[in-house]
N, C-alpha and C positions, 0 to 999 in steps of 0.2 A: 296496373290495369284494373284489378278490383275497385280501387281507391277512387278511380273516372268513374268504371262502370257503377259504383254507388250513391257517388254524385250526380251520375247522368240519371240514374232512377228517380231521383228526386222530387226531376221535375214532371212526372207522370203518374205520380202518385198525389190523392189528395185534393186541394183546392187550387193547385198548382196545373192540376187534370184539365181542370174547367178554364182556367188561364190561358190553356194552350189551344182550348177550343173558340177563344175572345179572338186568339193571335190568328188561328185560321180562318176564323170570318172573316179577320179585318185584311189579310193577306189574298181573299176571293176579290173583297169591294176593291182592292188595290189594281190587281187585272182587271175587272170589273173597268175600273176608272181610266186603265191606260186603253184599253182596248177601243174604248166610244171615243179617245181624243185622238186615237191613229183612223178610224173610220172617219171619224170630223176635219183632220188634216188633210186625207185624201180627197173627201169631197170638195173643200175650199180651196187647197191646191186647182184641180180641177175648173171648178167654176170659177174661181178669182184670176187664175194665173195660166190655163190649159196646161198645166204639167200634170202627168199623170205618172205615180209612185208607186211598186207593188205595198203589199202590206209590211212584209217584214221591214222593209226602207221608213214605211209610215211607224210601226214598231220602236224602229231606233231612235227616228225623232222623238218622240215622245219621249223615252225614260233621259237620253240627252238633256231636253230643257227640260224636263223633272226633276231630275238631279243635279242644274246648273251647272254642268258642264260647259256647256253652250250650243251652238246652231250647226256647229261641223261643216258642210257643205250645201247642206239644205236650209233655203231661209226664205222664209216671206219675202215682198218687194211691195205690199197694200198693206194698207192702214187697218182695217181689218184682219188680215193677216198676222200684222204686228198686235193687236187686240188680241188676237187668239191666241198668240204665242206667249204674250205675259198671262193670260189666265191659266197655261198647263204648268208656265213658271213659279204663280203663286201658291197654285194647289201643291203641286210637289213639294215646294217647303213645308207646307203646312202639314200636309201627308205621310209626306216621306220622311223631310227633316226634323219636322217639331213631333207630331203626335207616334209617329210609329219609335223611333228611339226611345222617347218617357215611357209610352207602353211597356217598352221591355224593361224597361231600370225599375219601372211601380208594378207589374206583374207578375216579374221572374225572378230580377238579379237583386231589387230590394227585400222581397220577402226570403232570399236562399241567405242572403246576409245576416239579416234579421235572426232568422235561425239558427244560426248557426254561431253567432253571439249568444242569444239566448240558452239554448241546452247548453245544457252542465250535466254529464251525469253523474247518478246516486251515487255517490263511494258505504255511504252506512247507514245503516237503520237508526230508530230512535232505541233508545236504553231500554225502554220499557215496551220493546216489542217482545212477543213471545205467540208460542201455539202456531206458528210460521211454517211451510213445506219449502224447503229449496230445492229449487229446481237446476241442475250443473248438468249445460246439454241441451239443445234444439234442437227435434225434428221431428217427425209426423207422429212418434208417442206423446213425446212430452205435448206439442201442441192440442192432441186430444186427449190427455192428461189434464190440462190446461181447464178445456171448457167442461170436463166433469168437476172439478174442484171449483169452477163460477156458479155452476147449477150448483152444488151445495155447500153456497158459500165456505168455503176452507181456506182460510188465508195464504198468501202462496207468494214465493219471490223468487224469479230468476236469476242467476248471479252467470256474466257471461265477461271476458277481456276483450271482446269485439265492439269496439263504438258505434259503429254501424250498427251494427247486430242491437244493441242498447237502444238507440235511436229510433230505430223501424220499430221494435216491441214497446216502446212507452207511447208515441206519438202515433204509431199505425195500430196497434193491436192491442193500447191502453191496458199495459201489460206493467206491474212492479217489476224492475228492475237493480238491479247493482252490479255496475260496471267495478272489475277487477279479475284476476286469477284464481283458479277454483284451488287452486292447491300453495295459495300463500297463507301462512296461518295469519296475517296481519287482516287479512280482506274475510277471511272468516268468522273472528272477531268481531270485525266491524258488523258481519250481516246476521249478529247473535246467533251463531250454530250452537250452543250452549244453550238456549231457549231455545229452542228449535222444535217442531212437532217431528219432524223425517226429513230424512236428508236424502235426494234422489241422484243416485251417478248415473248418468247415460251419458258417459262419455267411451272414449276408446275404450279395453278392458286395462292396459296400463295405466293409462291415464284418474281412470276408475280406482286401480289401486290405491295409488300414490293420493289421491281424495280421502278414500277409507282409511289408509292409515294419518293423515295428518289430523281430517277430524277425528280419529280414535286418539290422538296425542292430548286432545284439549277438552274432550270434553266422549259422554255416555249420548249422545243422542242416536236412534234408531236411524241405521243408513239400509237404504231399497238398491243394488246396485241393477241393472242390465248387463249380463253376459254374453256379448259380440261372439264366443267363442264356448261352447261346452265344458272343452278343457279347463279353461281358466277357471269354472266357479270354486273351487278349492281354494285355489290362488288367492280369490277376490275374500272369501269368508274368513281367510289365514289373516287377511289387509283389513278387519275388523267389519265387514259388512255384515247385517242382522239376516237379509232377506236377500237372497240373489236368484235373478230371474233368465235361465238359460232360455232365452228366446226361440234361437233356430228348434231347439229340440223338441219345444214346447208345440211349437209350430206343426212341427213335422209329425207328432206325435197325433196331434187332432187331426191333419189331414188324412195319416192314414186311418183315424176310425171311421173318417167321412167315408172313405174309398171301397171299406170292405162290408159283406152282410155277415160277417161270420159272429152270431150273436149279438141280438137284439140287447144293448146293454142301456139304463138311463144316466145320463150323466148331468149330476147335479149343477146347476146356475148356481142357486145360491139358497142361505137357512136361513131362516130368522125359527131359532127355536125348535121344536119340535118339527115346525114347517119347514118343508123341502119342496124349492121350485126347480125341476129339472126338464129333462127334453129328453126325447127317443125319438129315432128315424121312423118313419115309417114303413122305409123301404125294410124289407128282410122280417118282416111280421104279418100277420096272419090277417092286418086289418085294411090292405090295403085295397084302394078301389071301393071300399066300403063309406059307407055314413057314418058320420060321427052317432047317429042314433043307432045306426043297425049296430056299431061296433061293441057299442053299450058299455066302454070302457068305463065308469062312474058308477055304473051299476055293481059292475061283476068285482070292481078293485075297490070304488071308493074315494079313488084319483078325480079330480077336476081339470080337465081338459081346456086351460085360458087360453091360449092361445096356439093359432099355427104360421108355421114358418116356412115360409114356401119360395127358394130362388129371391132372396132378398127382400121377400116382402112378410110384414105382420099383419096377419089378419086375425080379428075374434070370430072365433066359428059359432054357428047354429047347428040347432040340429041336423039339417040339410048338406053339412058343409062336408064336401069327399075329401078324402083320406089318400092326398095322390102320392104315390111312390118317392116324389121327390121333397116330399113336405117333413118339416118336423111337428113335432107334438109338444108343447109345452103344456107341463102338469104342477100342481098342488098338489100337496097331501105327505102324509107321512113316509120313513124309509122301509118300512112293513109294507106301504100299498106300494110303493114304486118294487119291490123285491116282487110280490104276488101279480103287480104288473110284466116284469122281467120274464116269469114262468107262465104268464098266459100265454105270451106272446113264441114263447119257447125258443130255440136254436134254432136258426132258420139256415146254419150255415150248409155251405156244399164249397166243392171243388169248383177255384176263381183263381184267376189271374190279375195281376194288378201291376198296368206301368207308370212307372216313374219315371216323368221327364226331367231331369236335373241331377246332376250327384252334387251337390253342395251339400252344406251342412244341414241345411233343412231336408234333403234327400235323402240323405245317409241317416238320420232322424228317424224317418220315415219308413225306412227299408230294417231299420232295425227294429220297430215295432211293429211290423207284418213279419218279421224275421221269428217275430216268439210267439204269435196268432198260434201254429204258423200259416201265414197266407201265400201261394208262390209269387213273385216278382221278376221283375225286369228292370235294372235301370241302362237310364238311356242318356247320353253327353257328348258333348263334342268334346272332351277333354277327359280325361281319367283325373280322377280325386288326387295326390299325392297325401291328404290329410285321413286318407278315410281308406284301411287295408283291410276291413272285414268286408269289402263287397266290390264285387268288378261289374266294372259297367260295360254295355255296349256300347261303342264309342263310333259316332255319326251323329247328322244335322236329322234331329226329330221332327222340323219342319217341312222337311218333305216324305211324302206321303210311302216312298218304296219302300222305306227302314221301318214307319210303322208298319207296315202290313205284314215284314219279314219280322219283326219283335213279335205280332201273332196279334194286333189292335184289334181285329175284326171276330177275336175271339174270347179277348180280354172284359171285365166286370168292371174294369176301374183305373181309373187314367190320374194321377197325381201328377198336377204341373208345378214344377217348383220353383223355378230358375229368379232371378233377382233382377231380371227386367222386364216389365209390365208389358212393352209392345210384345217378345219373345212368348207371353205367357200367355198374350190375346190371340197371336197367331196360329201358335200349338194349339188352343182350345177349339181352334175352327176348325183345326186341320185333323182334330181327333173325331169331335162330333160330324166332318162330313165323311171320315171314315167310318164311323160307325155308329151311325145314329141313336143308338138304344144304352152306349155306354155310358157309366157313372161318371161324371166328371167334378174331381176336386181341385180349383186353383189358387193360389198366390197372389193375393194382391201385394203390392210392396209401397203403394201410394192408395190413399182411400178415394182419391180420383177416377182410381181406374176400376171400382167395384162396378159397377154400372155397366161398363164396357164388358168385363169377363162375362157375366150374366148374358148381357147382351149375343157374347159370343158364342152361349152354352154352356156354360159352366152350369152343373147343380149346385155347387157348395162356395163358396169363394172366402178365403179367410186372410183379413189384413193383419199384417203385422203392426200397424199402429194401433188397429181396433183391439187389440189381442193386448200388447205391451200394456195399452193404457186403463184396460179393463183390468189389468193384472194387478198393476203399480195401484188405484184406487180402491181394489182389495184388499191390500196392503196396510194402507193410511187408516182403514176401516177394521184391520184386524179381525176379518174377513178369511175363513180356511180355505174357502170353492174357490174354484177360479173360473171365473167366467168368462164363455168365450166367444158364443155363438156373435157372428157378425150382425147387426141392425137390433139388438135384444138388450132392454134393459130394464134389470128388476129393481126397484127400489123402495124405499121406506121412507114417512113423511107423518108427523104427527098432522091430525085435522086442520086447514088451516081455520083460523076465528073466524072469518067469515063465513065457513060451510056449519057452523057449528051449529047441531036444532035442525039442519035439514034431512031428509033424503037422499039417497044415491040420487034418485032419479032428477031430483030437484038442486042438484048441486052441478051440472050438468058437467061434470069433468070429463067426460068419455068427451059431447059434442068441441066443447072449447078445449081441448089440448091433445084426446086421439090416446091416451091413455087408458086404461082398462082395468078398472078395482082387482087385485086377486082376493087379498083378504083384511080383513079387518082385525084387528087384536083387542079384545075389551080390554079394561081398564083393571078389572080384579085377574085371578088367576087359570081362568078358562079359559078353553082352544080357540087357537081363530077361527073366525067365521069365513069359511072355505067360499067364493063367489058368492058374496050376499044378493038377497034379493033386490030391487031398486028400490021397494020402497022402507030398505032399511034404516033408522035413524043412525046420523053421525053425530058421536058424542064428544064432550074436550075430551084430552088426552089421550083418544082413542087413535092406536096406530093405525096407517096405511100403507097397505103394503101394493104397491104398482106396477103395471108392463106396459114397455111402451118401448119405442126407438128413443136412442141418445136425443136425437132433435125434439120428440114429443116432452122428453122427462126434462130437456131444458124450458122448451113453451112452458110446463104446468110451473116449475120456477119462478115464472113471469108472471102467468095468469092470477097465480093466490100467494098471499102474502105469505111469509111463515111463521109457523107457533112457534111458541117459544121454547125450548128444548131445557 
């Protein structure tokens, strides 16, 4: 049934789309056509012969000597009549038998031929490829994995045994490919994992192994695996992986810093250097509600305040811009001003409760890093863990409103929705913020589809797990310590392009055409960057750029200027 269902996708994907929209026009004009020769029959009927036919009767005629079948019971007996009768006869051939069968065989069934003769997929690279990422594993990481490694150009090849799977990513998604087994050493060879830049496992965590140790058989190249399972990253590091990424824990770990105010902490994005670009909540400091000018953080610390983040959105603030509870703070500056920032802001903590919708892995995650805060919690499931014996859950349907309010919702600081299905996780967020409008909500996205929808539902925080994996894994390839994580936030680095070279900020107009936001500049000799330049700063060759901006902005600026040459 896969095998149908992949061939039936076929034909609604593509140029194959637009085909289907030719065949449904020409399937309207076809009613169209029968419909005015059963009105014309009934009328001629009538005035020729005084017979008079409902429609459906007049209906049958028609497709009858359309289709040359013949006349059945009903039949002219005038010369006219018989005229009219060969003109529905000649149409229908023409119609029905000549032009609508070719339609489908030059349309549909020659170009699915076509195709399907034509692909061959990749078995091997050329000899003299190298500096390569593979990629062993599809899904919502790797794919935004994917389009960060296109924004900075990194060569990359997916190696998948799914023909299908092959097919759709070369011909739909203009994706390198090589079809074979990720764990035969004959196909590994072939796709030079020996030249290899990183080798990514996102597969099962067995499956993952059984990778790590065959490419450890044949060659030193750096493997990044993903850990489905906490347990296993021992496992996975024993099977020779460099870097292994326990996801759920990771996960779980950042939602409950989302969840609680117990200490105002900054947590670093990312370094270039001496420079540290981090973020601090808002919420649980002293600045909140306040102006960005009354707050006078830049003053009192020295930190450059570029941007804030507020429920999914990036904005550059102004003086004027308020400090709302649910915003984050993106800074520049050194680990000395982020620490003297840390102590401005002081412990803001108190006595909070904190629940947790989900005992999953991500749950248990969660509940063990408010477990050493310590923060108190609640977790809440319709099933008890059998994986997870440091913590009992309450166990009931968290979608309905009785169980939160006996968990103590309407008293609670912070609601952590975990669970590993997006509709489940849309639901609970409603059903938390209409319980109690003022609480902190941190959710789970599990598809980056559905971030917009959580938000939507109330959420303050919302963190994907493909946004997370993929920002993880490209820190990696980057050799990169931070891990970044913030959802819609991306820092990055770009030598001048040549053609801004000799200008201005202001006159190089990156902000208006890509929505990006200078933080710092790096000169060229051995001095500080230049923390938020002013506009009418000159940009010089080889002078770094260091930028914010969301994944889609940082691939626009990709697009918009060429790149220097590195």
């Amino acid at each position: 049934m896969k095998s149908i269902g992949a061939e039936l996708a076929y034909f609604f994907r593509g140029r194959l789309r637009q085909n289907l929209k030719v065949l449904c026009l020409y399937g309207l004009f076809l009613v169209a056509l029968m419909l005015t020769y059963a009105l014309l029959f009934d009328f001629l009927m009538w005035r020729l012969e005084g017979r008079d036919f409902s429609l459906m009767a007049s209906i049958y005629w028609v497709i009858t000597v359309m289709t040359t079948l013949g006349f059945g019971d009903i039949t002219f007996h005038t010369d006219l009549g018989y005229l009219f009768a060969t003109i529905v006869t000649i149409s229908g051939v023409v119609f029905l038998l000549i032009i609508l069968p070719f339609g489908m065989i030059s349309l549909f069934l020659a170009p699915w031929i076509e195709q399907r003769l034509r692909y061959h997929p990749t078995l091997e690279l050329d000899e003299e490829t190298s500096g390569h990422v593979l990629i062993f594993g599809m899904d919502p990481i790797t794919t935004n994995l994917i389009r960060k490694l296109k924004s900075r150009m990194i060569s990359f090849v997916v190696v998948t045994p799914d023909h299908q799977q092959a097919l759709h990513l070369e011909e739909e998604e203009n994706i390198r490919v090589v079809c074979g087994s990720p764990t035969d050493q004959e196909v590994l060879r072939r796709v030079r994992v020996s030249q290899a830049r990183y080798v990514i496992a996102n597969l099962s965590d067995p499956e993952n192994a059984n990778l790590c140790l065959t490419v450890r058989s044949m060659a030193k190249t750096p493997i990044a695996a993903i850990a489905n399972d906490p347990e296993h990253v021992d496992l996975l590091r024993l099977a020779g992986a460099n870097q292994v990424i326990p996801l759920p824990r990771i996960l779980g770990r950042y939602l409950a810093t989302r969840a609680t105010t117990c200490g105002a902490l900054a947590h670093v994005l990312d370094s270039f250097g001496a420079l540290q670009i981090a973020e601090i909540p808002v919420y649980g400091t002293p600045f909140v509600n306040q102006t960005l000018a009354e707050a006078c953080i830049r003053q009192r610390t020295g930190l450059a305040v570029v941007a804030l983040w507020e429920r999914g959105t990036l904005q550059f603030p102004t003086g004027d811009a308020i400090l709302h509870p649910e915003a984050l703070m993106i800074l520049a500056g050194s680990r000395e001003q982020l620490e003297k920032l840390e102590q401005l802001a002081g412990d803001q903590s108190r006595e909070e409760l904190v629940l947790i919708l989900g005992h999953g892995r991500v749950g248990c995650a969660s509940a063990k890093f408010l477990e050493r805060k310590p923060v108190p919690f609640i977790l809440i499931d319709q099933l008890a863990n059998p994986d997870c014996a440091d913590h009992v859950a309450v166990i009931g349907d968290a979608t309905g409103r009785y169980l939160l309010k006996q968990a103590g919702i309407e008293q609670a600081q912070g609601v952590i929705v975990t669970t590993n299905n997006d509709s489940t996780n849309i639901f609970l967020t409603l059903s938390s913020r209409h319980s109690n409008p003022h609480i902190r909500i941190v959710a789970r996205a599990n598809d980056d589809a559905n971030v917009e929808q959580l938000y939507a539902a109330g959420a303050d925080f919302v963190v994907s797990n493909a946004s997370v994996g993929a920002s993880i894994l490209s820190n990696v390839l980057e050799s990169k310590e931070s891990v970044f994580l913030t959802e819609g936030i991306s820092v990055f680095r770009r030598l001048i392009p040549p053609e801004l070279v000799g200008k201005t900020i202001a006159e190089s107009q990156i902000r208006p055409l890509t929505g990006c936001s200078i933080v710092a500049l790096e000169p060229t000799d051995d001095s500080p960057p230049l923390i938020v330049p002013p506009p009418e700063q000159l940009l010089q060759a080889d002078m770094g750029l260091i930028l914010i901006g969301s994944p889609q902005q940082e691939a626009l600026f990709a697009e918009t200027f060429s790149p220097a040459d590195r």
